[in-house]
C-alpha positions in Angstrom: -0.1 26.1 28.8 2.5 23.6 28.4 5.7 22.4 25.5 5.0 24.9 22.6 2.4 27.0 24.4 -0.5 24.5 24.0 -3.0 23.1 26.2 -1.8 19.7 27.5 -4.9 18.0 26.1 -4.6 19.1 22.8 -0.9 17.8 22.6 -1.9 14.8 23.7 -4.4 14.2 21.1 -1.9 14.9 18.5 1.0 13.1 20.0 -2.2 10.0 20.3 -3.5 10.5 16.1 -0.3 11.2 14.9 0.8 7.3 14.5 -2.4 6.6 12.9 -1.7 8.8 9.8 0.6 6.2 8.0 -2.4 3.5 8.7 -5.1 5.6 6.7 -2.9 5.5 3.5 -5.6 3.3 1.0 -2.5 1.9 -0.8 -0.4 0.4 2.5 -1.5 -2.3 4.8 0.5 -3.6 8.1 0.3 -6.6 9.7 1.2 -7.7 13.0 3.6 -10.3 13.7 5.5 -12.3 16.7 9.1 -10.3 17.2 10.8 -13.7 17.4 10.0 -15.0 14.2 10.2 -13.9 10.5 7.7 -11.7 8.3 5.3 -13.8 5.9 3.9 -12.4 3.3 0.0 -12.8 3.1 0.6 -13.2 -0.8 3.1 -15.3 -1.4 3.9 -17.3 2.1 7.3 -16.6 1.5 9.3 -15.1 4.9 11.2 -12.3 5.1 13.8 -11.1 8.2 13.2 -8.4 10.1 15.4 -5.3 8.3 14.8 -6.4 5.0 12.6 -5.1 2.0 10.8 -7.2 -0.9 8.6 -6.9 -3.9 6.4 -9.4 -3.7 4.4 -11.0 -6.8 1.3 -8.7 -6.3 3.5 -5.5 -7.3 3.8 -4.6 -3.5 7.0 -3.3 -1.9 6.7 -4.7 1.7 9.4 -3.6 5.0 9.6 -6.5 7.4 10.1 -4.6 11.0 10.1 -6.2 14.9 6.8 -6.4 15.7 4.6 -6.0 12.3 5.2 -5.7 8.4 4.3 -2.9 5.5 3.3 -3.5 2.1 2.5 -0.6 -0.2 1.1 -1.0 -4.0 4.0 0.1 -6.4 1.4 0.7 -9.3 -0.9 3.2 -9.3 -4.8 1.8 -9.6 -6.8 3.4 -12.3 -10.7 3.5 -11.4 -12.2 6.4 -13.8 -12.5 4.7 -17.3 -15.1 3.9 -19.9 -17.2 0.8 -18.8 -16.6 -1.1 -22.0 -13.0 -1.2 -20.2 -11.1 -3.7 -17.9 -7.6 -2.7 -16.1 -5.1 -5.5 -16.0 -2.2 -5.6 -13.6 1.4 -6.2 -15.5 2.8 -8.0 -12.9 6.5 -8.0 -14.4 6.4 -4.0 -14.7 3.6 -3.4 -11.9 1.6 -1.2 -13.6 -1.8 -1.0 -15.1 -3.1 -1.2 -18.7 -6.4 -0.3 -19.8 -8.2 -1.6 -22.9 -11.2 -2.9 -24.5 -12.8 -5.8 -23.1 -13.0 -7.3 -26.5 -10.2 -5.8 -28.4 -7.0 -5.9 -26.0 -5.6 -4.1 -28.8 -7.0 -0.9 -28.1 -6.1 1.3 -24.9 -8.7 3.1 -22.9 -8.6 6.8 -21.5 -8.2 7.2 -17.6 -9.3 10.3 -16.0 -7.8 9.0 -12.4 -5.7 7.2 -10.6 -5.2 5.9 -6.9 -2.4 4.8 -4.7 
């Protein structure tokens, strides 16, 4: 037995998985990038220095760090509604509405979200 009263190999798994948690997040994506230069966003092209934080124009809030950047969806994703529906992205508010296909006018029921 070893730190904590575990076996060494289990530890060692968990210390190994443990930085892989963040990457199975469906809403977040990281890219790697050279820690001499600054971060470029894959939507936009626009660079970003490392430190600093942005919202980029696909409702994303992105980190820029040393050696890679973060972007996470700020809106949450609806994917249960009626068929007759379509979701569209307000880009200015970063959230979803859901309505007819051919009457904008009327809003459609979600049952659930993701992100």
């Amino acid at each position: 037995m070893s730190l904590f009263g575990m076996n060494p190999k289990v530890l060692l798994c968990i210390v190994l998985l443990l930085p892989a948690v963040p990457l199975s997040d469906s809403a977040c994506f990281f890219a790697e990038k050279d820690p001499n230069s600054d971060c470029i966003d894959n939507f936009d092209g626009s660079a970003h220095g490392v430190g600093t934080q942005w919202r980029n124009s696909h409702c994303m809030q992105c980190s820029c760090m040393e050696s890679n950047y973060r972007c996470c969806d700020l809106a949450m994703r609806p994917i249960n509604y009626p068929s007759e529906c379509i979701a569209v992205l307000d880009h200015e508010r970063c959230v979803y509405r859901v309505h007819l296909r051919e009457d904008p006018s009327i809003e459609c029921p979600v049952n659930t979200f993701i992100g």
